[in-house]
C-alpha positions as CSV (number, residue, x, y, z in Angstrom):
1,X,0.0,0.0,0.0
2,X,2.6,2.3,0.7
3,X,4.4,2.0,-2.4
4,X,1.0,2.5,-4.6
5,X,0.4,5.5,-2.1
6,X,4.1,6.5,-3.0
7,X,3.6,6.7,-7.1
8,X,0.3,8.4,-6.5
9,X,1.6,11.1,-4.8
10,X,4.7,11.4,-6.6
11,X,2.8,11.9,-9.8
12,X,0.4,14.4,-8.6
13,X,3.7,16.4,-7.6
14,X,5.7,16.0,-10.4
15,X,3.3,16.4,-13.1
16,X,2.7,19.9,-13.7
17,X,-0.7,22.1,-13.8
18,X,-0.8,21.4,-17.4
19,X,0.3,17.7,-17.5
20,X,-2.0,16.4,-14.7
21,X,-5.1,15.4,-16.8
22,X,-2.8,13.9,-19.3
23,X,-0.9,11.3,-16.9
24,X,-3.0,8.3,-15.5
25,X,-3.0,8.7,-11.7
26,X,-4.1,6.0,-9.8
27,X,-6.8,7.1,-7.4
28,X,-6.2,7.9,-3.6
29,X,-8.9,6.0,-1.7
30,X,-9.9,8.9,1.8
31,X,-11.9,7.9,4.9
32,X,-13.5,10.0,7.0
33,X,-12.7,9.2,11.2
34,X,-14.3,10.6,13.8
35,X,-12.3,10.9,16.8
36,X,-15.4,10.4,19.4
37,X,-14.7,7.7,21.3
38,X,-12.6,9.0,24.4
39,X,-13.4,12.1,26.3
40,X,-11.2,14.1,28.3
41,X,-13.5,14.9,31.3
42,X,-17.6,13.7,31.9
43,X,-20.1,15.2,29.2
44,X,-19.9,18.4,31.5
45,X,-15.9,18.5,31.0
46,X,-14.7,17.8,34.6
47,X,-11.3,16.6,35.3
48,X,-9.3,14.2,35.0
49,X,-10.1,11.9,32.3
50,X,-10.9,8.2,33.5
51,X,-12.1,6.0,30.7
52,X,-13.4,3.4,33.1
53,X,-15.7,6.0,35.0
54,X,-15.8,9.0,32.0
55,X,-18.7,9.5,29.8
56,X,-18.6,9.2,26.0
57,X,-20.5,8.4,23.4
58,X,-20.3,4.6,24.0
59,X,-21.7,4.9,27.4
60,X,-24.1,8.0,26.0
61,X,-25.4,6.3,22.9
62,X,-23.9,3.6,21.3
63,X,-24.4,0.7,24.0
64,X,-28.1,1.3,24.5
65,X,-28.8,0.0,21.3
66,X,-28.7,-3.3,19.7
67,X,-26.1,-2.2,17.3
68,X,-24.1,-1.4,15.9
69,X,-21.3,-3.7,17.5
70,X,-17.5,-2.9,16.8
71,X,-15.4,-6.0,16.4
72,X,-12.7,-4.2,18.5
73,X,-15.4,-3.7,21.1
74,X,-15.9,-0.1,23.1
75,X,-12.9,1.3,22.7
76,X,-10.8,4.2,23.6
77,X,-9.2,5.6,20.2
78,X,-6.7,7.0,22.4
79,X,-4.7,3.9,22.8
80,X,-2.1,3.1,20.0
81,X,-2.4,-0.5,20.9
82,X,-6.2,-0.4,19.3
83,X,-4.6,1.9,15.7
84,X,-1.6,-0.8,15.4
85,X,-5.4,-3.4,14.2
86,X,-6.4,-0.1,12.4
87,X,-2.9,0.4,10.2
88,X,-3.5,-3.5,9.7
89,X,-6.8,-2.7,7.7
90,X,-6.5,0.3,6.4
91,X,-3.3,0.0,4.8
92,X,-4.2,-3.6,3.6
93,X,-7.7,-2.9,2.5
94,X,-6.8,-0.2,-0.1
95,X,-7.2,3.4,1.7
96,X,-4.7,5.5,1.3
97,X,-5.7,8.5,3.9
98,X,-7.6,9.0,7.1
99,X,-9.4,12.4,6.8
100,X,-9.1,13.0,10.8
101,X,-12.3,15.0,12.2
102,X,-10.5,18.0,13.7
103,X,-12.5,20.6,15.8
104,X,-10.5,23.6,16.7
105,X,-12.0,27.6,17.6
106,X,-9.6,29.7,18.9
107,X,-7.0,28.4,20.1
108,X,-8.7,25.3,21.9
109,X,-8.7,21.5,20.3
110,X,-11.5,19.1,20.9
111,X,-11.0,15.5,20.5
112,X,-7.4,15.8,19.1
113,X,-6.2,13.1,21.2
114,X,-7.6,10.1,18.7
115,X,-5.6,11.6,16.3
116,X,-2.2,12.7,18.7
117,X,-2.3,9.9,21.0
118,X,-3.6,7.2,19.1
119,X,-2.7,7.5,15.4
120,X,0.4,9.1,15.5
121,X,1.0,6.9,18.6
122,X,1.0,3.6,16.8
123,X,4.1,2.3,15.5
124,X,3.9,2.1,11.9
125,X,0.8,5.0,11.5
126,X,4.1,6.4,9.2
127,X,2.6,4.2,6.4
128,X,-0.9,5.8,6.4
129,X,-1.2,9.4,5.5
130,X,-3.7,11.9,7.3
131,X,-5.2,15.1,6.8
132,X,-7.1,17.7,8.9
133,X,-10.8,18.1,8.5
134,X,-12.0,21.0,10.0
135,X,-15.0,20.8,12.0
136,X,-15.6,24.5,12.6
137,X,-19.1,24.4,13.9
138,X,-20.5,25.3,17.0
139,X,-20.7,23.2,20.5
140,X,-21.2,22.9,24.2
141,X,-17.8,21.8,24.3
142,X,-16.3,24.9,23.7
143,X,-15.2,27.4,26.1
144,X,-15.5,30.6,24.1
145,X,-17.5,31.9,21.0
146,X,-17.1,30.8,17.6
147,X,-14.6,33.3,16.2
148,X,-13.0,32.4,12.7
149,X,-12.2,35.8,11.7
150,X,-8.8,36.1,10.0
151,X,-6.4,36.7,12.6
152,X,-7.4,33.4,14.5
153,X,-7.4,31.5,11.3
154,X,-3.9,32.4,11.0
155,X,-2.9,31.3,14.4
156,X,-4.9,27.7,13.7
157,X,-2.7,27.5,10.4
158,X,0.1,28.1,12.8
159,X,-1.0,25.2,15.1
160,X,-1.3,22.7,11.9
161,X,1.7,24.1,10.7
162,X,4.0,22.6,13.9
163,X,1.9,19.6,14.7
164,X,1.2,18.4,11.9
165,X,1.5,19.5,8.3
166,X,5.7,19.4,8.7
167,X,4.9,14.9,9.3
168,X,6.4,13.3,6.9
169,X,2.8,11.4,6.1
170,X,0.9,14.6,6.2
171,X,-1.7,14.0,2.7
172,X,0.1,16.9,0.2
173,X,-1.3,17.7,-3.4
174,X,1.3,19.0,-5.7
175,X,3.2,19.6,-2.4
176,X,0.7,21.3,-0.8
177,X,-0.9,20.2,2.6
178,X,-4.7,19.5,2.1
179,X,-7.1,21.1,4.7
180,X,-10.9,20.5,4.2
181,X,-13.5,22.8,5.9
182,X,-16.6,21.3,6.8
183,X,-18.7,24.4,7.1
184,X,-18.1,27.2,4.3
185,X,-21.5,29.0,5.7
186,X,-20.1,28.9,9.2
187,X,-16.7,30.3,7.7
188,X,-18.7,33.0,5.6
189,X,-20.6,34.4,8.4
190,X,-17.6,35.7,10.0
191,X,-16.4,38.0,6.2
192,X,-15.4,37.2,2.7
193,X,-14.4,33.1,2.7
194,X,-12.4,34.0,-0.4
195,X,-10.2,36.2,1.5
196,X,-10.1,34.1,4.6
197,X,-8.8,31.1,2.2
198,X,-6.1,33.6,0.9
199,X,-5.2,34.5,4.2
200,X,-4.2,31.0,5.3
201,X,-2.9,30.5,2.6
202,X,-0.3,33.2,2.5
203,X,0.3,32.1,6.6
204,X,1.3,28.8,5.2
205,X,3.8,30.6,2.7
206,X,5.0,32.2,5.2
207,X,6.1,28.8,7.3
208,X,7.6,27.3,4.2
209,X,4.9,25.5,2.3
210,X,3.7,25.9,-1.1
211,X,0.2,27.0,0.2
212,X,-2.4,24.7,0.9
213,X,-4.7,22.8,-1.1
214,X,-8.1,23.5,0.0
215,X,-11.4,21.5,0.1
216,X,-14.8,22.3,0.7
217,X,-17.0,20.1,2.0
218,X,-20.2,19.8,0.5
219,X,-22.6,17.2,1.2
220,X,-25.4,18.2,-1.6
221,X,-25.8,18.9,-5.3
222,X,-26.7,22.1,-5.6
223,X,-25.0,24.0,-8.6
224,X,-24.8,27.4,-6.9
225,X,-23.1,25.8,-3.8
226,X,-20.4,24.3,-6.4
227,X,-20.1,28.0,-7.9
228,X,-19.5,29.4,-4.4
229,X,-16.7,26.9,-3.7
230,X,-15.1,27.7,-6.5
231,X,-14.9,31.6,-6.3
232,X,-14.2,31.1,-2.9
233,X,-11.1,29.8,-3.9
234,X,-11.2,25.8,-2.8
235,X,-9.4,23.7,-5.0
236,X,-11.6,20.9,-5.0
237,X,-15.1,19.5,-3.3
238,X,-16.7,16.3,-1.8
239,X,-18.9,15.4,0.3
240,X,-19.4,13.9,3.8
241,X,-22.2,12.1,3.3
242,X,-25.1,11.6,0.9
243,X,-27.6,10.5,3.4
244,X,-30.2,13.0,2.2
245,X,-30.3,11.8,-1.3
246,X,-33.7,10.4,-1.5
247,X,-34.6,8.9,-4.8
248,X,-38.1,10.3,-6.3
249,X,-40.7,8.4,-4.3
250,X,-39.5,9.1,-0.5
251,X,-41.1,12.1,1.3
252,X,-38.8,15.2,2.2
253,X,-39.8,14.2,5.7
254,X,-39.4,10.0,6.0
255,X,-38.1,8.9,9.1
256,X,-36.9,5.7,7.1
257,X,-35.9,4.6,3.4
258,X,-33.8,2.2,1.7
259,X,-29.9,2.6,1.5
260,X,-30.7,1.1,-2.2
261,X,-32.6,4.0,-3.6
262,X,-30.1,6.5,-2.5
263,X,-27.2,4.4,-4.1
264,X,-28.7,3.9,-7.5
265,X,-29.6,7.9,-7.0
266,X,-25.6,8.5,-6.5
267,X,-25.0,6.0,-9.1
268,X,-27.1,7.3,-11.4
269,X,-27.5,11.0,-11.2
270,X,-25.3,12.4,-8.5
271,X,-22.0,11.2,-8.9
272,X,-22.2,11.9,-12.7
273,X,-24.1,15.1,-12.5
274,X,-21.2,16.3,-10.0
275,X,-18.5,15.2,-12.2
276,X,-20.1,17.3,-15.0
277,X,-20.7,20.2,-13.4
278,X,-17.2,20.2,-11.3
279,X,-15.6,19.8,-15.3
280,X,-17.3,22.8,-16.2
281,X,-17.1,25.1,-13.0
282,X,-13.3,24.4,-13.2
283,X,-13.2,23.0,-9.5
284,X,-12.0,19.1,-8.3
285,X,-14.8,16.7,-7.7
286,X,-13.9,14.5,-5.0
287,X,-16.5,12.0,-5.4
288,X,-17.8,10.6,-2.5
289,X,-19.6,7.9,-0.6
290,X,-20.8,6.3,2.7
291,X,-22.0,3.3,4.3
292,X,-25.2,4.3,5.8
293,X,-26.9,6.1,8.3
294,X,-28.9,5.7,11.6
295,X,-28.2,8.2,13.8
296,X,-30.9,7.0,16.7
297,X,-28.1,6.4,19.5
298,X,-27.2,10.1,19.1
299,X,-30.3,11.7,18.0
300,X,-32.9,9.5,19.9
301,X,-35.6,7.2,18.8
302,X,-38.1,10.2,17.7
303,X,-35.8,12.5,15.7
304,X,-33.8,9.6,13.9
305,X,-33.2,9.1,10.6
306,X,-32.7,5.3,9.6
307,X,-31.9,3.7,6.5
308,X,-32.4,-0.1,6.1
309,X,-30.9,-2.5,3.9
310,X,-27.5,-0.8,4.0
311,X,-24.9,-4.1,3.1
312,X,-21.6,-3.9,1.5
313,X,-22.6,-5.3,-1.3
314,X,-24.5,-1.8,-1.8
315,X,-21.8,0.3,-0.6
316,X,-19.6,-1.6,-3.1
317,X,-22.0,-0.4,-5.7
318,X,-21.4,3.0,-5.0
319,X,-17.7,2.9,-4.0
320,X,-17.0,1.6,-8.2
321,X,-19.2,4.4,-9.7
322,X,-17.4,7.6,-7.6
323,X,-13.9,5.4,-8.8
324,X,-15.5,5.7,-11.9
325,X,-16.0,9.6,-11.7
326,X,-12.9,10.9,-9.7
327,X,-10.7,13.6,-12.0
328,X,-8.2,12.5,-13.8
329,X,-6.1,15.4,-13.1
330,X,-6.5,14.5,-9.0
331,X,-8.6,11.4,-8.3
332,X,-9.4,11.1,-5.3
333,X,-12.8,8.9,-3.3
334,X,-13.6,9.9,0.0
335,X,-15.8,7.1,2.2
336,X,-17.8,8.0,5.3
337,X,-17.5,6.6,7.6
338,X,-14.6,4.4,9.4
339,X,-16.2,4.7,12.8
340,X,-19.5,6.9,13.0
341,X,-20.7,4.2,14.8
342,X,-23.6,7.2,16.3
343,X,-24.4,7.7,12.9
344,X,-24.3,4.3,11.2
345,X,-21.8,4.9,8.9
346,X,-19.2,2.9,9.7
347,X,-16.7,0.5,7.2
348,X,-14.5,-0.7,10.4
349,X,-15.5,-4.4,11.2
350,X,-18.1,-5.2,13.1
351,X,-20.1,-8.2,14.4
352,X,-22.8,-7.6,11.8
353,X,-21.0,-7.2,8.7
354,X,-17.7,-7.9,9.5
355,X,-14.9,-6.7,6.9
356,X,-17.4,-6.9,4.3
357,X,-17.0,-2.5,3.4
358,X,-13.4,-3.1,3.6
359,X,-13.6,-6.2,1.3
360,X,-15.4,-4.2,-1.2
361,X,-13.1,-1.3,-1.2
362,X,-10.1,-3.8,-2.0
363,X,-11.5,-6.0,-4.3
364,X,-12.4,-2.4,-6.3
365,X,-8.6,-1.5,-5.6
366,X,-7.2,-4.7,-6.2
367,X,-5.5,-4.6,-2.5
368,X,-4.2,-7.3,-0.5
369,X,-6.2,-7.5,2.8
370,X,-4.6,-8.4,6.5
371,X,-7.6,-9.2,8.4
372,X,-5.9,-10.3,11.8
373,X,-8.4,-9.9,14.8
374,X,-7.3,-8.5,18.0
375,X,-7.8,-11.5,21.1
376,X,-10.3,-11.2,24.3
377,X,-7.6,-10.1,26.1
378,X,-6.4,-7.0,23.8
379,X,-10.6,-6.0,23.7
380,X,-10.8,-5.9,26.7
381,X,-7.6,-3.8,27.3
382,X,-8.5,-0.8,25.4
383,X,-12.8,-0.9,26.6
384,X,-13.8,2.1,27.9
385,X,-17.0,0.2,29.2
386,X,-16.6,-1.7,32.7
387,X,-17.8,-5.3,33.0
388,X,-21.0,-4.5,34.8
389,X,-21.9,-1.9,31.7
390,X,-20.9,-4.3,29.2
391,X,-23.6,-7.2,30.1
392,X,-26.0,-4.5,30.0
393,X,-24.8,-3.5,26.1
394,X,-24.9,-7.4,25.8
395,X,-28.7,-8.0,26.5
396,X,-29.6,-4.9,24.6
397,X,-28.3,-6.4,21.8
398,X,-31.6,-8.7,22.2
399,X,-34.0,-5.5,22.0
400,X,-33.7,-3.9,19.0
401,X,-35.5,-0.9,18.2
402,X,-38.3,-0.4,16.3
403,X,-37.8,1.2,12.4
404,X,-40.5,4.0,11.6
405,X,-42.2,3.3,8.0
406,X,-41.1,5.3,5.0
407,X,-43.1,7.4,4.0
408,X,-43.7,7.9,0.0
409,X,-44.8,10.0,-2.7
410,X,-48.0,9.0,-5.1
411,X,-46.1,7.4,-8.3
412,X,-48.0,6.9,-10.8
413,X,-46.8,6.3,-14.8
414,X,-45.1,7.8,-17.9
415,X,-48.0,9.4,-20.2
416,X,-47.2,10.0,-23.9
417,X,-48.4,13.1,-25.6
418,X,-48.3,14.8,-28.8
419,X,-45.0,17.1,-29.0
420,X,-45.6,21.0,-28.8
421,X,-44.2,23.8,-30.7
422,X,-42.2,25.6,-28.4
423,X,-41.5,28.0,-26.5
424,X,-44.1,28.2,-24.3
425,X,-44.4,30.9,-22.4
426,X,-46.4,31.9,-19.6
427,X,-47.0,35.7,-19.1
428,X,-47.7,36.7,-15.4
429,X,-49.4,39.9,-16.2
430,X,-52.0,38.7,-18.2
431,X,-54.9,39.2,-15.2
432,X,-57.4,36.2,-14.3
433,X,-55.4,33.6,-14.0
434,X,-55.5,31.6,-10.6
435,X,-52.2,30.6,-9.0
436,X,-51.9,28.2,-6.0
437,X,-49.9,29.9,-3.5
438,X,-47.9,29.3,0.3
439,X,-46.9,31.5,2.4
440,X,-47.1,34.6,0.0
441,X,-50.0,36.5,-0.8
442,X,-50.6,38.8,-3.9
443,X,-50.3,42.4,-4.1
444,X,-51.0,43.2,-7.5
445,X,-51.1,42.2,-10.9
446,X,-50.1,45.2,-13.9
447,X,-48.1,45.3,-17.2
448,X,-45.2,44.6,-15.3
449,X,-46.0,41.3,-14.3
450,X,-47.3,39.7,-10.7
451,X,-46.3,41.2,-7.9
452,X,-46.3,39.2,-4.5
453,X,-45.0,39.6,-0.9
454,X,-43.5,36.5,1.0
455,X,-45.3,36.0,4.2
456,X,-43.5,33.0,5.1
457,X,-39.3,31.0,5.1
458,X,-40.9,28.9,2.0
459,X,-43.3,31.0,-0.2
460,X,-44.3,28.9,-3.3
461,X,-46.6,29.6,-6.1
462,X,-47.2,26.9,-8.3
463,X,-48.2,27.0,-11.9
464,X,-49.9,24.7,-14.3
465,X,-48.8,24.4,-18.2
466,X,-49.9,22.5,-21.1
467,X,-49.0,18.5,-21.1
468,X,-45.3,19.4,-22.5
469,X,-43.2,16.1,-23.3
470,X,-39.6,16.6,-21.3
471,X,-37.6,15.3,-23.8
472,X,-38.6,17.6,-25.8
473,X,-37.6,20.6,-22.8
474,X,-34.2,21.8,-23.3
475,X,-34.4,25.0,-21.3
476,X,-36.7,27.0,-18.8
477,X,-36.2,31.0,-18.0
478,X,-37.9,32.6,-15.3
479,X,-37.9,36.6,-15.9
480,X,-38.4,38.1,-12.1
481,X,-36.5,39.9,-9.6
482,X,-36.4,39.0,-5.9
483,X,-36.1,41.6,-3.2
484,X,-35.0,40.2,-0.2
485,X,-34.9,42.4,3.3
486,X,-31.4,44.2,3.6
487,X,-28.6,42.8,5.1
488,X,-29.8,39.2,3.5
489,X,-27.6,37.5,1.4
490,X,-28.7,37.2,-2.8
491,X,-31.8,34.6,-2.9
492,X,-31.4,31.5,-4.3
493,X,-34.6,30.3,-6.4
494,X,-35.8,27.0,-7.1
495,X,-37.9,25.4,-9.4
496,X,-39.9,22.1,-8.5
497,X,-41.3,20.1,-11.7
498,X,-44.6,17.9,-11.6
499,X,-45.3,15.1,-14.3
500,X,-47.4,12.2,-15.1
501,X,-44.7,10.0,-13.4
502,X,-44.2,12.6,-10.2
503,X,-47.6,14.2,-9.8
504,X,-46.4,15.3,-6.5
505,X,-43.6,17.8,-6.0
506,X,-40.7,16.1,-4.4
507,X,-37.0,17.1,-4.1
508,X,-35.9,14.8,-6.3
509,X,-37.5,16.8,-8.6
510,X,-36.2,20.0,-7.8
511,X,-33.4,22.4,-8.8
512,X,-31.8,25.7,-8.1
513,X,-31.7,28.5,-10.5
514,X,-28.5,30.5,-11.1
515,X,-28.7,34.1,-9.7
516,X,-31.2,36.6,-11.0
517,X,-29.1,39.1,-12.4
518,X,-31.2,41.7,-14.8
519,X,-34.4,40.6,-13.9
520,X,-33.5,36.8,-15.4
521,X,-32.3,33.4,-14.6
522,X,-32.4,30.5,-16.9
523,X,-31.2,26.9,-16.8
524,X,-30.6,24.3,-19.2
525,X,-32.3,20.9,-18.3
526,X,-28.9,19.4,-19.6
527,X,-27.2,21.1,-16.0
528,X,-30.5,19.2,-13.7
529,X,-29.5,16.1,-12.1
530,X,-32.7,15.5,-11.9
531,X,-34.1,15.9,-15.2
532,X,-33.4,12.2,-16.7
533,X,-35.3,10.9,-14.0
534,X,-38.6,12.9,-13.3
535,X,-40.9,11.3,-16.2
536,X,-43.1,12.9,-19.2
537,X,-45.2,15.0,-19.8
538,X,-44.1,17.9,-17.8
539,X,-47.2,19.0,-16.1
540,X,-46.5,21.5,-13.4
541,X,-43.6,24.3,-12.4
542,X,-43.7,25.6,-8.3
543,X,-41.3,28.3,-8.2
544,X,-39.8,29.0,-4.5
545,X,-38.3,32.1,-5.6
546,X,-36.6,32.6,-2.2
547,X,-36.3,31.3,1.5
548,X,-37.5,34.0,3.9
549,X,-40.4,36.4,4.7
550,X,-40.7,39.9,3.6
551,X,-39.2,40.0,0.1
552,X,-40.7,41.3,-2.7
553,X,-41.5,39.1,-5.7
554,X,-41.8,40.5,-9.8
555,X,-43.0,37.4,-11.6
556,X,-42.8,38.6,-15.3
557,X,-42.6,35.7,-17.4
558,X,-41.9,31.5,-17.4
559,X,-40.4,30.4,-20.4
560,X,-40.2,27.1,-21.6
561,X,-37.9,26.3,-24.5
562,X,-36.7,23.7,-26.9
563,X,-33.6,25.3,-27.3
């Protein structure tokens, strides 16, 4: 693994800006960890740390369940004994980094000590590389306010700087150390991300590197948000997890749905949609995938979201289409989870599946796997649980929880209609017309078009057009201007299709306009992810044209094209 992790990164170094996309890079195989499972002090922070008494999220969550169950039991990360099993199977299984979940505001660290203590603990961790991702959102755990304004960014850079971007196995892109932000709103609320980015990255000059090499993490599909990255100034994108991907028929609000209709959605639309749009935007795609989700030992029973059927054999499905899809110029797959075991997105062993994530990964990457098991004796060395607590996790594993029912959308089939001569346009002045409407009410209609005030954070109008076949839709313009309350940032609208196939608005079937700029947005259905997939005829448009209450809406005209 090493060596195959040596040419990769040797030929991203070597090959200049303008000879990457022409040399054939192996891909670099990432996996998220999240660095949960010690705690230095009870949930309230007191001191000292004692992982036979402490609480953390095994004792909090995890054990209360019936699973999941680690094969290396309840551990604490902390202990290099438990990462020399971990540089076993990651190094053998074909992942080449560990993205490390790094949570850091001003000058305080949260949880570095998986990362310090264990992984760069552990004899042999040399042969893995790492990177930082930085967890910049808010917390009980920290003891002052978020503050990521530019002066403590540079002393965080400062901090990465002597711990860890100077290691030898630190992940570096065309010599640069790579640094991923989980939370580019977060970073925006506090000034201009793009000169934030610049600022760190001249700090890192500054300290003898050649910059940084920046990602944004992303876990949507949203063109704008791909825009934003990109004149922020990241260097590339991924995604932490695609839980939320429901295919067409589940409801926006399901407290279930099947891990297999959100990886033939990835498969399908999202990882090549993503690929497309990162191409043309200019910006590396780092496609992306995970292993499931069921997040009811942190979030509860009432407020969790669960996804069933989630097998490797799935996951392996969706692992070979983002291989399929990485850049050439800098391929890299990013997995989540190693050990979101509060989340359910874990590839480390376990009771239930076993290595199977790890098998699929290698037999994709044609790796060599070591899958020695630690003894009773080594388990039992590194538990943070104490034998009274883990009898208790032992008979829960006999009461599982319940699974809430999905809840779907009315499918119903494909109608085929004559073809129309296009455009078609619908003119908002014209007077009489009746529009179903949600939170925003209608102030007047004149030459100018309908005017409309949002009363509510998700004003919708919805309007119906003639049976229009959607292959035969190459284009749809809204002329309007949005008037948000000042101080808000530019609106982002979105358009919502109904057809024969989805007669009920879903957000499969939804996408976001580009900006209105001059009274105008328009969008190709060539740049929708979802537009292979919603069905024919096109039957309905809602237009959301903004977010928030108290803007003022100009509907002019809706323009549907052929061209």
């Amino acid at each position: 693994m090493a060596s195959r992790l040596f040419v990769v990164i040797s030929l991203l170094i070597l090959a200049g800006p303008g000879m990457c996309s022409t040399a054939k890079v192996e891909p670099m195989v990432g996996v998220y960890y999240f660095p949960g499972w010690y705690r230095t002090g009870t949930e309230h922070r007191a001191e000292p740390y004692d992982k036979a008494t402490d609480w953390s999220e095994w004792r909090g969550a995890v054990m209360k369940g019936a699973h999941p169950r680690p094969v290396c039991g309840f551990y604490d990360d902390a202990d290099p004994a438990l990462w020399s099993y971990y540089e076993k199977w990651i190094g053998s299984h074909g992942i080449d980094f560990i993205a490390f979940d790094w949570y850091y505001n001003d000058g305080e660290e949260y949880l570095s000590e998986s990362l310090d203590a264990g992984f760069l603990g552990c004899k042999g961790s040399e042969k893995i590389k790492f990177c930082l991702n930085w967890c910049n959102h808010g917390g009980y755990w920290w003891h002052s306010k978020l503050d990521q304004t530019v002066p403590k960014l540079e002393k965080m850079i400062d901090l990465a700087c002597e711990k860890y971007f100077g290691r030898p196995n630190y992940l570096r892109i065309d010599g640069k150390p790579v640094f991923m932000i989980y939370e580019n709103d977060i970073l925006s609320s506090f000034g201009d991300v793009r000169t934030a980015l610049a600022a760190i990255r001249a700090r890192a000059k500054e300290r003898g590197y050649p910059a940084i090499y920046l990602v944004g993490v992303y876990s949507g599909a949203d063109r704008s948000q791909i825009e934003t990255r990109k004149a922020c100034g990241y260097d590339a994108f991924c995604a932490y997890t695609y839980a939320w991907m429901r295919g067409p028929k589940v409801t926006w609000d399901s407290p279930t749905y099947d891990y297999a209709d959100i990886t033939t959605n990835i498969v399908d639309n999202v990882h090549p949609y993503l690929a497309r749009v990162a191409k043309a935007e200019g910006i590396t795609y780092w496609p992306s995938t995970f292993s499931g989700w069921d997040d009811r030992p942190r979030a509860g029973l009432e407020k969790g979201l669960v996804l069933v059927g989630n097998t490797p054999e799935q996951f392996g499905k969706m692992f070979r289409s983002a291989l399929a899809h990485v850049d050439p110029a800098c391929p890299v797959v990013m997995v989540e989870a190693w050990n979101e075991w509060g989340e359910g997105a874990c590839i480390e062993p376990s009771k239930e599946h076993g290595f199977g994530y790890l098998r699929e990964i290698a037999k994709a990457t044609g790796a060599k796997p070591d899958e020695t098991v630690p003894s009773a004796a080594e388990i039992a060395s590194w538990s943070v649980l104490t034998p009274e607590e883990l009898k208790i996790a032992k008979e829960n594993e006999s009461k599982p929880w319940p699974v809430k029912p999905a809840k779907y959308y009315r499918m119903a089939e494909n109608r085929k209609v004559p073809s129309v001569k296009l455009p078609v346009t619908i003119d908002f002045s014209k007077t009489g017309a009746d529009y179903p409407l949600n939170g925003m009410k209608i102030e007047s209609t004149d030459a100018d078009g309908l005017r409309l005030v949002t009363t509510g954070n998700d004003p919708q109008i919805v309007v119906s057009i003639p049976d229009i076949p959607a292959g035969q839709i190459r284009r749809i313009t809204l002329e309007a201007d949005v008037i948000v309350p000042a101080g808000r940032p530019s609106p982002t609208t979105e358009l919502y299709f109904a057809t024969a196939l989805l007669p009920e608005f879903c957000p499969f079937a939804c996408t976001s306009a580009p900006l209105i700029r001059d009274g105008r947005t328009s969008i190709a259905t060539s740049e929708m992810m979802c537009w292979a997939g919603i069905g024919t005829p096109l039957t309905k448009i809602r237009i959301d044209p903004c977010s928030e209450a108290g803007a003022r809406v100009v509907l002019r005209k809706l323009v549907i094209s052929g061209d």
